[in-house]
N, C-alpha and C positions, 0 to 999 in steps of 0.2 A: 487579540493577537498576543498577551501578554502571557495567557496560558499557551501558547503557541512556542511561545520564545522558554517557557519553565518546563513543558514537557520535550523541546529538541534539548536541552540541555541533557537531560535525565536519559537520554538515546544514546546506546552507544555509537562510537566512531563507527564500529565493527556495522553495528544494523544497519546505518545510515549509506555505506558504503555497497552494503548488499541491496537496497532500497536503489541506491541509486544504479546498478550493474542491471538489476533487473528491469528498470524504467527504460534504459537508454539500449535495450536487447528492442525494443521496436516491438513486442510483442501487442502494446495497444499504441496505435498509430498518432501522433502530437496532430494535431491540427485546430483549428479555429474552435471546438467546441471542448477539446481537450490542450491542457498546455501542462507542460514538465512542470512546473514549478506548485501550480495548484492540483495535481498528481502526488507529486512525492510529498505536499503537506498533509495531504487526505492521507496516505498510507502511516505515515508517522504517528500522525493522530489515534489512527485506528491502532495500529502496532501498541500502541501506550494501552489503549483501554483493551482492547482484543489481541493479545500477542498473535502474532503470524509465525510461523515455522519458517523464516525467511532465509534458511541455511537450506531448506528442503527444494523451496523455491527455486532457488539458485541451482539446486545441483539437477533438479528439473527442466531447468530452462537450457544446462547445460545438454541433458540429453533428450535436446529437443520434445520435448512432451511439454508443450506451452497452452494446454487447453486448458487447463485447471486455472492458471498462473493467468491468464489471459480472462478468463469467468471474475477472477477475484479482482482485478486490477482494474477492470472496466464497473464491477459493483460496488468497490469500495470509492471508486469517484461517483460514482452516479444515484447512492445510496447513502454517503457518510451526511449524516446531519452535523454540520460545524459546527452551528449554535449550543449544540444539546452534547457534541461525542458517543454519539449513538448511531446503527443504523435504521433505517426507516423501511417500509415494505417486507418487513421479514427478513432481509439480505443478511447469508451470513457467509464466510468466507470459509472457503474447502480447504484451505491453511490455517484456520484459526486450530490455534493451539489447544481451547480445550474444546 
């Protein structure tokens, strides 16, 4: 948790707020195997080690082209290794930056 709390620090306001616009657009559904909270830490995490294009995201989700944003969002929870800050199975995100 402590690398948790030194990499949200080093986040900007800016990402954290597009992070959160995109979570809460319903694009991957919150439910019992999925919850907001351990979502948007996965993507944080990931954003730090794999930058995400997350202005792209955003202006994607704006016009309604949520399949990509949707592929990523549901891989980077289902893929992100916490322990390690890596992902696992090959998963790599169609916003990753490079």
């Amino acid at each position: 948790m402590n690398n948790f709390i030194q990499i949200l620090r080093a986040t900007s306001n800016e990402d954290i707020g597009l992070i959160n616009k995109i979570i809460e657009s319903g694009v991957i559904p919150v439910n019992k195997h999925v919850d907001i909270l351990s979502l948007e830490m996965d993507i944080i995490c990931c954003h730090s080690v794999y930058p995400l294009d997350l202005r792209r995201m955003f202006d994607d989700l704006q016009n309604n082209s949520v399949g990509s944003i949707g592929h990523d969002l549901a891989g980077i929870h289902r893929h992100w290794d916490r322990k390690n800050y890596k992902f696992t199975d090959g998963f790599r995100p169609r916003y990753a930056m490079s």
